[in-house]
C-alpha positions in Angstrom: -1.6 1.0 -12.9 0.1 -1.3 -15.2 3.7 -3.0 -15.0 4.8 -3.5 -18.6 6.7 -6.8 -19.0 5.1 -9.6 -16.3 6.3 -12.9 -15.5 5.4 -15.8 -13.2 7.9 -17.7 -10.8 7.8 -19.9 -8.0 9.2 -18.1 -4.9 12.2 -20.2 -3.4 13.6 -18.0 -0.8 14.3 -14.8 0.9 18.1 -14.0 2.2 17.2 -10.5 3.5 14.5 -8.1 3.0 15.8 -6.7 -0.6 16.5 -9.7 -2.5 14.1 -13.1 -3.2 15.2 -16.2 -4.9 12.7 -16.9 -7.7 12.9 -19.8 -10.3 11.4 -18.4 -13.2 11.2 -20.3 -16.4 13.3 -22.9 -15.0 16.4 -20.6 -13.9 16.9 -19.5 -10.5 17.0 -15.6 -10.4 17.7 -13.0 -7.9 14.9 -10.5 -7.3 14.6 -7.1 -6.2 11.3 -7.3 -3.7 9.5 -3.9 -3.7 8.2 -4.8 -0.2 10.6 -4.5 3.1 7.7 -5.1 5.2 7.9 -9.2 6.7 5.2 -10.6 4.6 6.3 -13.7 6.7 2.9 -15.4 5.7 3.1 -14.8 1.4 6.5 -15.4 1.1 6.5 -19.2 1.3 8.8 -21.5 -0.5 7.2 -23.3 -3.4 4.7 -19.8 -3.7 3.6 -18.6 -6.7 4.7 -14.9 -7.3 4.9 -12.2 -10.4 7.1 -10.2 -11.7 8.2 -7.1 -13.4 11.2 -7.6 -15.7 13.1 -4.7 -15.9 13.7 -2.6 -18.7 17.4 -1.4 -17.3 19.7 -3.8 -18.4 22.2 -3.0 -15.8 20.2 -3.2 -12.4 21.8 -6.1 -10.7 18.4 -7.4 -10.1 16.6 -8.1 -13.4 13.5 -8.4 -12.1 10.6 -7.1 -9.5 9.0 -9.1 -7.4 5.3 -7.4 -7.4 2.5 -10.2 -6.4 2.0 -13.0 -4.6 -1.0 -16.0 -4.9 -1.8 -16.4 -1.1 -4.6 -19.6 -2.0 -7.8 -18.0 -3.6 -6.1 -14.6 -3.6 -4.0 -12.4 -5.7 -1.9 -9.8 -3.0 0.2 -7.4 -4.6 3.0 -6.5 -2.8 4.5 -3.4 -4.2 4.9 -0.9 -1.7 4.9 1.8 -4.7 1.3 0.6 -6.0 -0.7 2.2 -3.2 0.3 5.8 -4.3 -0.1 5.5 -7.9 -3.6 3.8 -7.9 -4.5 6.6 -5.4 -3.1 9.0 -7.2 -5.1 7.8 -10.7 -8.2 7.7 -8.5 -7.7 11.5 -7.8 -6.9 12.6 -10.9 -10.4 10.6 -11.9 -12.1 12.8 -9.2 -11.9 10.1 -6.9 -12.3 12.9 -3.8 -12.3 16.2 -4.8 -12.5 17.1 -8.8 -11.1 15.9 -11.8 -10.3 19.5 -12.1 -8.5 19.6 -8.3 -5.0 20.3 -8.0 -2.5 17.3 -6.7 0.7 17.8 -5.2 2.5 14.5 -4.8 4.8 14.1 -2.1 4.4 17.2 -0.1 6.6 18.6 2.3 5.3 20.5 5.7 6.8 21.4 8.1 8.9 18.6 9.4 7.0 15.6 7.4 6.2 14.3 4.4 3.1 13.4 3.1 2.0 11.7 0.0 -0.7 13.7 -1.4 -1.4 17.7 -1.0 -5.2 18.6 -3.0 -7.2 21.7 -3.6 -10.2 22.6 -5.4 -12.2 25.9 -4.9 -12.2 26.2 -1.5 -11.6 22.8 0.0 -7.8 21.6 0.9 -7.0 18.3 2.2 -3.3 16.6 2.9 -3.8 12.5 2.5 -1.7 9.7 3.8 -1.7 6.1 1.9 -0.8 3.0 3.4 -0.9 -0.4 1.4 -2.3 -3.2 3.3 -0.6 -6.9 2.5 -1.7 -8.9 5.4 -5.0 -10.8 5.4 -6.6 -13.3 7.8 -10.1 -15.3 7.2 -11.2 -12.2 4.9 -10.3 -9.6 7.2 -7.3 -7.1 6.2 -5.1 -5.8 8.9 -2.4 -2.8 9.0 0.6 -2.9 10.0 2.2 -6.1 9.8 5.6 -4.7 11.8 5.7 -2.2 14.1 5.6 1.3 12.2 6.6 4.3 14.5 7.0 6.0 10.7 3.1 5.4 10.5 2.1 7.2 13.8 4.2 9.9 12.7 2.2 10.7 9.7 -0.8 10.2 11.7 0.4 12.8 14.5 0.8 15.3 11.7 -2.6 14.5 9.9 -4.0 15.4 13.8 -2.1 18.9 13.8 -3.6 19.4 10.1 -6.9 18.8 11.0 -7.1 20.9 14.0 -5.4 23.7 11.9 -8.8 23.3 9.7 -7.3 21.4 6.5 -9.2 18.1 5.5 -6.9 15.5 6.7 -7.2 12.0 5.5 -5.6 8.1 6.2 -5.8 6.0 2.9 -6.0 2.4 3.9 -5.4 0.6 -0.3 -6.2 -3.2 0.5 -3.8 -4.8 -2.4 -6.3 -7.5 -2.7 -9.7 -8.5 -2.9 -12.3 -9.6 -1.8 -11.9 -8.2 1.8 -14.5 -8.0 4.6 -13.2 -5.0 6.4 -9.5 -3.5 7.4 -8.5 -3.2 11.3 -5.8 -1.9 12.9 -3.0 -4.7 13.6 -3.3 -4.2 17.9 -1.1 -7.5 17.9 1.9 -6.1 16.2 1.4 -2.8 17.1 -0.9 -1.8 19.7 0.6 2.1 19.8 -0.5 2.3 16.6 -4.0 1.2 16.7 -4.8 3.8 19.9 -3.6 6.7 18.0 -5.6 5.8 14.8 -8.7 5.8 16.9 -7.7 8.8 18.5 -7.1 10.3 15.3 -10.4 9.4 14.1 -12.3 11.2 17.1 -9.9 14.6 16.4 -11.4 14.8 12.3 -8.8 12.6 10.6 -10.9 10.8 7.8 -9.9 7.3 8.1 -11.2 5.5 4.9 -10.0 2.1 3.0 -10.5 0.6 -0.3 -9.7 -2.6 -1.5 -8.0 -3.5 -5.1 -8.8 -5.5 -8.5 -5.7 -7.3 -8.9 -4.4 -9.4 -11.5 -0.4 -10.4 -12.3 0.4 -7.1 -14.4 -2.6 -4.4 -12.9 -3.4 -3.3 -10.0 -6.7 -0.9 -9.7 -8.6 1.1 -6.6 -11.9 -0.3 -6.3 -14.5 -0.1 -4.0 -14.3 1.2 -0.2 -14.6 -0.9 2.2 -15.4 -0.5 6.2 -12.4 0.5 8.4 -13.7 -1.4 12.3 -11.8 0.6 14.8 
């Protein structure tokens, strides 16, 4: 995944959870962030972010607010990256078959997942969540509360017992990362039925990202500690 037209700023400030400050080449600029998660602990003033200048001339917001330098680390923040480095992975034969059919953004019943595959006789439905927050090497999911999130991971349950292949995508938007855990602080609910999920045949896997200020790329899996 590449974004097309990058530039550097230093992050000033954030007035709500749509809109950064940004002084890029000098010149204060509003910016669309592609994140409404917190990301309370990369969104410091004086920070060092990227961005993706738009090629619409009349969006409001001229630019995208996409990465953020966090000391040694390079996060990407884009809440739209996950799914289409996944969905390059796939396409590679990252699961099934670079023959397997992909449906993005599937509808069943009453949810929506992001990824419907099938090859020969195998069918899976896969959920994707990006992972922003990091602490001491470890990588941690959510970083609000998510009741969205144990939604998806009720329905992967249902699938699973209904004999589909059912997996949780954790994409780490970062590297190097130790292993990913389930954020018990912020959202304990969430942690128990992730275990839970695990135990009923939901695949729970993770995989952390090369990063740099105009690419993002699925790399290698990484251990999920439950």
């Amino acid at each position: 995944m590449k974004y097309r037209n990058s530039h550097k700023g230093k992050f000033i400030d954030r007035p709500n959870r749509f809109v950064a400050n940004v002084e890029i080449d000098g010149q204060l600029q509003v910016c669309h962030v592609k994140n409404t998660g917190r990301c309370q602990e990369l969104l410091l003033p004086g920070t060092t972010v990227y961005l993706e200048k738009s090629a619409n001339v009349n969006r409001k917001t001229a630019f995208d607010l996409v990465a953020v330098e966090k000391e040694d680390l390079l996060i990407n923040i884009d809440s739209q990256a996950p799914n289409k480095v996944v969905l390059e992975w796939l396409q590679a034969g990252g699961l099934y078959s670079k023959t397997a059919t992909i449906q993005p953004e599937i509808k069943h019943e009453n949810s929506r997942l992001d990824f419907y595959i099938e090859h020969e006789n195998r069918k899976a439905f896969i959920e994707v969540k990006g992972v922003t927050l990091e602490e001491k090497g470890v990588a941690a999911f959510p970083d609000a509360p998510t009741l969205r999130g144990i939604r998806h991971i009720q329905h992967l349950m249902d699938l699973a017992k209904k004999g589909y292949e059912a997996y949780l995508i954790f994409v780490v938007q970062f590297k190097p990362v130790k292993y990913v855990i389930p954020n018990d602080m912020t959202h304990p609910e969430f942690g128990e039925i992730l275990r839970l999920a695990a135990v009923e045949g939901v695949h729970v896997l993770a995989y952390d990202c090369m990063v740099t200020p105009d690419t993002m790329l699925l790399d290698k899996e990484v251990p999920v500690r439950l």
